[in-house]
N, C-alpha and C positions, 0 to 999 in steps of 0.2 A: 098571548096576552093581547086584550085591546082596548084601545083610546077610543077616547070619545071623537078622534076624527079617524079613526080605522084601524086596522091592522097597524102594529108594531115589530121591527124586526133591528138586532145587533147594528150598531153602524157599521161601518168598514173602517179600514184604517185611515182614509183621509179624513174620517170625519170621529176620530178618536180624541178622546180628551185634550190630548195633546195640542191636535188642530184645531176643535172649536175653541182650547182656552187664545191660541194664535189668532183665530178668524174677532176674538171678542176683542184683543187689544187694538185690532187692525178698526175695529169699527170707530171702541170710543179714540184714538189717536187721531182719526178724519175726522170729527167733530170740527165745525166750521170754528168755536170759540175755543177748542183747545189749539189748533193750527197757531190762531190767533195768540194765547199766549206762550206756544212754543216759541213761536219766530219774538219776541218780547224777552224770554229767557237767554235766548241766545242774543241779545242784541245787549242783554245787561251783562250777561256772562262776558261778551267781546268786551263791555264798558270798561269792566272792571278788571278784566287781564291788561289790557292797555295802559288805562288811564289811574287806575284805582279808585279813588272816589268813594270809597268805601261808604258815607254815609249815604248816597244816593242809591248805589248798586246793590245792598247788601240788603234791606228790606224789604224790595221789590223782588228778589230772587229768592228770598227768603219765604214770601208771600207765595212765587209761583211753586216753589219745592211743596209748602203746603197744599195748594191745588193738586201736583200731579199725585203725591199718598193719597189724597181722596181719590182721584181718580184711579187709582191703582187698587185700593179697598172695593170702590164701586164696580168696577171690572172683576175683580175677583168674587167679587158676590155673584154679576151677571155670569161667571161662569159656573159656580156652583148650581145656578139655578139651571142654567138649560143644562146641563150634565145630571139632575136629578127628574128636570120635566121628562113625559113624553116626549120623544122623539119616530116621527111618522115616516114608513117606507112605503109605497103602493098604494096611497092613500089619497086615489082620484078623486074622490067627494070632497076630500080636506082642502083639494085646489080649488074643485067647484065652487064651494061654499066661501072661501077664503076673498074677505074686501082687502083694496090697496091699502084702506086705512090700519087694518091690522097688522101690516110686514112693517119692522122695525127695516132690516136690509137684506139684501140678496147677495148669492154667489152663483151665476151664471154659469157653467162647462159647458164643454161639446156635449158629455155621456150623461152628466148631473147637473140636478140646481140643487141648492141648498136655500130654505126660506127662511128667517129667523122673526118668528111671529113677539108681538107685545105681550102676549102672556107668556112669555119665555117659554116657549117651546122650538122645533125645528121638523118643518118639511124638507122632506130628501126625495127628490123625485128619479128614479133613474130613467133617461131622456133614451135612452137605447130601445126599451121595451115602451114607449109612445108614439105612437103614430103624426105623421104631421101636422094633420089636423089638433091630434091635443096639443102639440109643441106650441104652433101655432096660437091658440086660445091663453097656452099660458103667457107666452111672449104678451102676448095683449092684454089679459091680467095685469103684470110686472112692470107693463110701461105704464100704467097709472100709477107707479108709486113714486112717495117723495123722491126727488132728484138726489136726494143724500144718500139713499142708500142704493143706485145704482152702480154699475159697475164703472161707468164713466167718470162721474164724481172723482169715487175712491181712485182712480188713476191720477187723476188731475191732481189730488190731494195729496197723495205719494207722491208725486212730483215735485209737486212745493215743498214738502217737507225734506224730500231731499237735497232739494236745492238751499236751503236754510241749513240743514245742515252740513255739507259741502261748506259753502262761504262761511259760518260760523267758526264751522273746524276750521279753516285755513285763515279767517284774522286772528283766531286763538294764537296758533301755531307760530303766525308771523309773530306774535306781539312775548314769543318768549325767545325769540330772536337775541343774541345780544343787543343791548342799547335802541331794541325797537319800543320798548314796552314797560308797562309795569311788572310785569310776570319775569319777564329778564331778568330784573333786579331781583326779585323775591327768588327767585332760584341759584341767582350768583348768591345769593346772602345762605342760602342752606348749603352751597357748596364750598364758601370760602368766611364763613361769618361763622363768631364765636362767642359766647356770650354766660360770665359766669357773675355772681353775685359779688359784691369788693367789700368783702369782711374786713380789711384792713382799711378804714376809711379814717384812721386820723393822722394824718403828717407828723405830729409831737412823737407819737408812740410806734410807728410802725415805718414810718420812711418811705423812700421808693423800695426800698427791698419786700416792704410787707404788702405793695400793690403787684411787685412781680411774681412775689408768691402767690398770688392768687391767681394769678395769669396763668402760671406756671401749672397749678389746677387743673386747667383744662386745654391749654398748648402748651406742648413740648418744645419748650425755648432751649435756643443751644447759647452754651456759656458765653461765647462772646458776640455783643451787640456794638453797634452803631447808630448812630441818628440819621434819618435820612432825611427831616428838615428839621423840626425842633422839638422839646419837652416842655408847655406851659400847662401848670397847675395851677390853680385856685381852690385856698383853702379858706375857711371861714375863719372870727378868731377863736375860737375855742379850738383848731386845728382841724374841723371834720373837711373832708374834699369835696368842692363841689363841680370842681368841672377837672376835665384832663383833656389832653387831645397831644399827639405824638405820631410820629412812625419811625419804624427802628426795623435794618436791613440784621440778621443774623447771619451766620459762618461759624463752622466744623471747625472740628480740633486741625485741618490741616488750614484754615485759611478762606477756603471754599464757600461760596454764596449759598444758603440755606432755603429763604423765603422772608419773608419782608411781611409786618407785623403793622398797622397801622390801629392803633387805642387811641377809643373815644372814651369818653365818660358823664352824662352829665345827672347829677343827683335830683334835678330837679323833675327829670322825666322818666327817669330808671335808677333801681339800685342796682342793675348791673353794667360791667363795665363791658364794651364791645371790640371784640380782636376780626380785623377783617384779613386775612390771609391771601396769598400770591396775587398782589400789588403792583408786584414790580418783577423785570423778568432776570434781574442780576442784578450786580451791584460789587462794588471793589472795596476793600476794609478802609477806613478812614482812620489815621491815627489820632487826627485831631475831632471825632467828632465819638470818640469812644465814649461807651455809655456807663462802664466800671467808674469813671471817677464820679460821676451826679449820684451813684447811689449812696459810695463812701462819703461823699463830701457832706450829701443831706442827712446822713447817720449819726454825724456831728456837727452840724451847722444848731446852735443854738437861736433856732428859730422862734420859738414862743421870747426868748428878750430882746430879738433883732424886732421883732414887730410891735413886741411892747415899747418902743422908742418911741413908736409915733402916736399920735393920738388914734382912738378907736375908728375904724373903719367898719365898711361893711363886709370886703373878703380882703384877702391878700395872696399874694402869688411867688409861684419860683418859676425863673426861667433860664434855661441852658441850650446851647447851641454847642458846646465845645469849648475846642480853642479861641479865645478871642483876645484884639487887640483893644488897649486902651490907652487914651491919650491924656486922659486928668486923672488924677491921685482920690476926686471924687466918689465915695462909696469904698473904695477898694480897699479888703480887708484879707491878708494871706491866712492860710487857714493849713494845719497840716491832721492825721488821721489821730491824732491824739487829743482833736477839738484844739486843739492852742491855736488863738488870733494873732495877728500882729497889724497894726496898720504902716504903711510904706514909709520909707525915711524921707527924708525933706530933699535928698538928693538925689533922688529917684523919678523918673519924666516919662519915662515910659515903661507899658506895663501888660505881660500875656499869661495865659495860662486857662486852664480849664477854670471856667466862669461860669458861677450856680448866682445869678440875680436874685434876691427878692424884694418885693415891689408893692405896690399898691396900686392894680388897675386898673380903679375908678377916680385917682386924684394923683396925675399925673406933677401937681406941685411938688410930692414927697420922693424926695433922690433918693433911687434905689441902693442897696448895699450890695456889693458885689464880691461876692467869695471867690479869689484865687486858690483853688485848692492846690497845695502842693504834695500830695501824697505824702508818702513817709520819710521825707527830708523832716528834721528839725530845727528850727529856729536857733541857729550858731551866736549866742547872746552877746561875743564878744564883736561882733559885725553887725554895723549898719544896714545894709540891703541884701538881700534872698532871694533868689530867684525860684518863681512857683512854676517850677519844672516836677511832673509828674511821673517821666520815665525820664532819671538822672542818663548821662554818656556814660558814667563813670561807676564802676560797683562803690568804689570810696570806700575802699579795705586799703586805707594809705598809709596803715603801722600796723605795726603786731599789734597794742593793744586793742585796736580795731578788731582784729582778724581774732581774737581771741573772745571779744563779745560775743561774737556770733560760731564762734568754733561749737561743733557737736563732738562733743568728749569722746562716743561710745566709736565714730567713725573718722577718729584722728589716732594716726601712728609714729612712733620712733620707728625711721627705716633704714637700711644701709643701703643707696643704689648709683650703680656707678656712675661716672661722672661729677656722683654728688656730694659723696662720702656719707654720714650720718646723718640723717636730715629729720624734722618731722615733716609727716603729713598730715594735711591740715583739710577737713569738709567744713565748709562754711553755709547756713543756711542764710538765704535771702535777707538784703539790709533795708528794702525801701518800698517792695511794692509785690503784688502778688503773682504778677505775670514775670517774676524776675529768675533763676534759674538758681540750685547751689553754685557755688565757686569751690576752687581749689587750690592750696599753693603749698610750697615748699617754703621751710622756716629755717632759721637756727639759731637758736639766741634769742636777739630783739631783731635780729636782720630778714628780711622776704626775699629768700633767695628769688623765687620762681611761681608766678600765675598761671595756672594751666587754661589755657584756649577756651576761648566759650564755643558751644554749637552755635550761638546764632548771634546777628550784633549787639553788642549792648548787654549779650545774655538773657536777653528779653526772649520768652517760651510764648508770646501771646499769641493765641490760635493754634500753638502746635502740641502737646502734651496736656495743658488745663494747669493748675497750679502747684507749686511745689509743696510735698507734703512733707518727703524725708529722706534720708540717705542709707541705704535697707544695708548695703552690702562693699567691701574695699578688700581687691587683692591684687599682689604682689606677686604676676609670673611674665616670663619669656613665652610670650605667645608665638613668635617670629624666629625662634632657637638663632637671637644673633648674639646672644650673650649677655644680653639687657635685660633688666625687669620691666617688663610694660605694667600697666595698669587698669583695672578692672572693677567701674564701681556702676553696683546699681542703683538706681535712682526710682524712687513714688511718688506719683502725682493723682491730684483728683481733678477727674473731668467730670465739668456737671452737664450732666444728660438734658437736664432741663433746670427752672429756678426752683423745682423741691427735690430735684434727688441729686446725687453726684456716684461719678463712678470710679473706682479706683483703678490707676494705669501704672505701670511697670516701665522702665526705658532703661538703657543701658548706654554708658560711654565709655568707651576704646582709649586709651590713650599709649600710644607706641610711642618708646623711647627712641632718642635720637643723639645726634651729638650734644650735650648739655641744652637737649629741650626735648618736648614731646610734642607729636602730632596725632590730633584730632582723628582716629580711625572710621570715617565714616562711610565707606565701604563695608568694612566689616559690622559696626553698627547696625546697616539697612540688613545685613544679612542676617542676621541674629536675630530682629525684629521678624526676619519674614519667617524664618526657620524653628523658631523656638516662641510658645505659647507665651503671654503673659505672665502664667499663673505658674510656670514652670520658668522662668528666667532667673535660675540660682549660676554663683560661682560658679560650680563643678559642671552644671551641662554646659555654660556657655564652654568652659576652656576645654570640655570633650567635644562639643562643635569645632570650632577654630581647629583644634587636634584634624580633624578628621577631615575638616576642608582646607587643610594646608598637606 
């Protein structure tokens, strides 16, 4: 085949598709005014990893992205086009004839040149089979052409661009640094930031319980929380939320620090609410800053008539720290889980408890009302002052009629056991609160012969098992063949996994008789837990266990 500048022959592999579409990006990338707004792309791209700025960096790089698609389109056309032109081998008259003005650029070798002319075509000279003299002639051709497309240039060019990008890449890099940058941030935020929409957005109707379930959505909140500085909400008055802000340390069924939970919220910039995750690198349970009672207390705090008191405002607020002290009778209103109010007696001067404020905090003139929640104590109508104690000392099973309110019929027995003579046994489920444990006692008559020991002070299970659900199972053997009937009861609790699911747990207490008492087997206890499944912790394997490890 031949061109109109000579003879035609296959290129070789340098000069295959491959490489001329390479040799075409190498050209337009050296373009003095692409250079130009390369080194501009990367100085915005550094901007805005840094700094952010987003209304400044983002249209300008927005601009140059459109630049380099054209120039990636225009490129890719130049290469279709010299991969369809003639392409020239042996084609001495082609150099002959060939002016500086028509070389777009050159590619120089020892063995080859490559000529890339304006009518998109390509001279290939092979420099091995030309004599000096031609080498020579063409050398002096090549130096009349524009200075851009020598070999020089494009070195100098390459250079700058890699030096642009070198220092580009490395303030990027810095600026995702922790705490160097803006990009820091944005990436602490996709690695520790959560973000779900707060369907439950009216305080009247849905509580804190109905804001943790939406949390609960998308983090897996463990059952028990704490405050790690405070809870202030702002609600509007028709009830909808408009701002929140909190952090709250969690802990495991044993106690154990989890990850640390800090919600934000505010409606007027997002409807969703934002969980930023590990916070904090530990944290120790607080009794007094536990987060169970603000949800119970706001479940019943008659908040729509506590705010109807005062004249119309623009928001209103709840806020809760915990435990607190008070020193005026001002505001303070005892509150137990049955919604019943009471306000303090006239003899009363000082005054603590778990403290749910609500407020109005644009008109600091209007004295807040201050809920002492007392959990599940009740209001003794025959008594002047209550104390808004949340986790009583005391179970207050202080008569049989007591002990028989709460007695569970299907796990209470007439027994004969010695030392005791005929007794019943009595399971009592919980009197006051949800982290509180069963109880157990020996009766007869109207008289309490006998309390059987709690696992833990107070019988308070909080952090360890989740809450009490029921009493599955009660028997009567000589584990210990010392002639005694010990005791064997299994116990249900639910742990919640998170604020929408919960899971059900199994536990088991020991109780070895003794001289007219029993102790707490909690050796055998932890063994049984480690030994024997959940889902399998019935009567008959526990006492074929014990059998077989004694």
């Amino acid at each position: 085949m031949k061109g109109e500048h000579g003879n035609i022959k296959d290129l070789s592999y340098e000069d295959s598709k491959a490489s001329l579409f390479l040799n075409t990006v190498w050209y337009l990338a050296t373009r003095p005014l692409n250079l130009i707004l390369y080194g501009i792309s990367w100085f915005h791209l550094y901007s805005l990893c840094q700094f952010g700025r987003l209304r400044r960096n983002i249209p300008i790089l927005l601009l140059c992205l459109v630049w380099w698609i054209g120039v990636m389109v225009y490129g890719f056309y130049l290469w279709i086009c010299y991969s369809r032109r003639k392409r020239m081998h042996e084609s001495w008259d082609a150099v002959s004839g060939m002016k500086a003005e028509d070389v777009k650029w050159y590619i120089r070798r020892k063995d080859n040149c490559r000529i890339f002319l304006k009518d998109k075509s390509v001279v290939v000279v092979n420099l091995q089979e030309r004599g000096s003299d031609e080498t020579d002639f063409l050398d002096l051709k090549l130096s009349a052409v524009n200075a851009l497309g020598k070999r020089k240039y494009r070195l100098a060019a390459g250079i700058f661009g890699a030096v642009v990008t070198l220092s580009g890449s490395a303030l990027v890099v810095r600026s995702a640094i922790p705490y160097n940058g803006k990009l820091s941030w944005y990436l602490d935020d996709l690695k520790d930031k959560r973000s779900v929409v707060l369907t439950h957005d009216n305080i009247y109707e849905s509580g804190v319980e109905g804001i943790m379930r939406d949390i609960g959505a998308k983090v897996k909140l463990p059952e028990t929380l704490c405050l790690a500085t405070s809870f202030n909400l702002h609600f509007a008055p028709d009830g909808t939320i408009q701002t929140l802000d909190t952090m709250l340390y969690g802990f495991d069924e044993n106690g154990d620090f989890t990850d640390s939970y800090l919600i934000t919220y505010n409606a007027a910039r997002s409807k969703e609410i934002d969980i930023y995750l590990r916070g904090a690198g530990g944290a120790v349970f607080d009794i007094d800053k536990d987060f169970r009672p603000l949800v119970e207390a706001v479940s019943v705090i008659p908040l729509r008539e506590t705010v109807a008191e005062w004249s119309r405002q623009e928001s209103y607020g709840i806020l809760y720290y915990g435990v607190r002290d008070w020193q005026s009778s001002e505001g303070i209103r005892y509150l137990n889980h049955k919604g019943e109010s009471r306000l303090p007696s006239p003899e009363e001067h000082y005054f603590s408890g778990y403290s749910v404020s609500v407020f109005c905090p644009k008109n600091e003139a209007i004295a807040p009302v201050r809920y002492l929640y007392m959990g599940y104590q009740n209001f003794p109508e025959e008594e002047a002052g209550y104390p808004a104690d949340y986790y009583p000392e005391e179970s207050g099973f202080q008569s049989v009629e007591k002990i028989n309110e709460y007695k569970i019929a299907e796990q209470s027995f007439d027994v004969s056991l010695e030392d005791w003579g005929e007794v019943t046994f009595v399971s009592c489920k919980p009197q006051f609160q949800d982290f509180e444990d069963a109880s157990f006692f020996l009766i007869r008559g109207d008289r309490i012969l006998y309390r059987f020991p709690y696992l833990r002070e107070d019988n308070n299970i909080l952090g360890y098992m989740g809450t009490f659900d029921n009493v599955g199972a009660v028997a009567f053997r000589d584990i210990n063949n010392d002639g005694k009937k010990d005791i064997i009861i299994v116990t249900y609790y639910c742990y919640r996994a998170g604020w929408a699911d919960t899971v059900p747990r199994t536990g088991v207490k020991i109780f070895i008789a003794g001289d007219n008492e029993f102790h707490l087997a909690e050796d055998m206890m932890a063994d049984v837990a480690e030994h024997i499944e959940e889902q399998d912790m019935y009567i008959e394997n526990i006492c074929n266990f014990l059998r077989q490890d004694n």
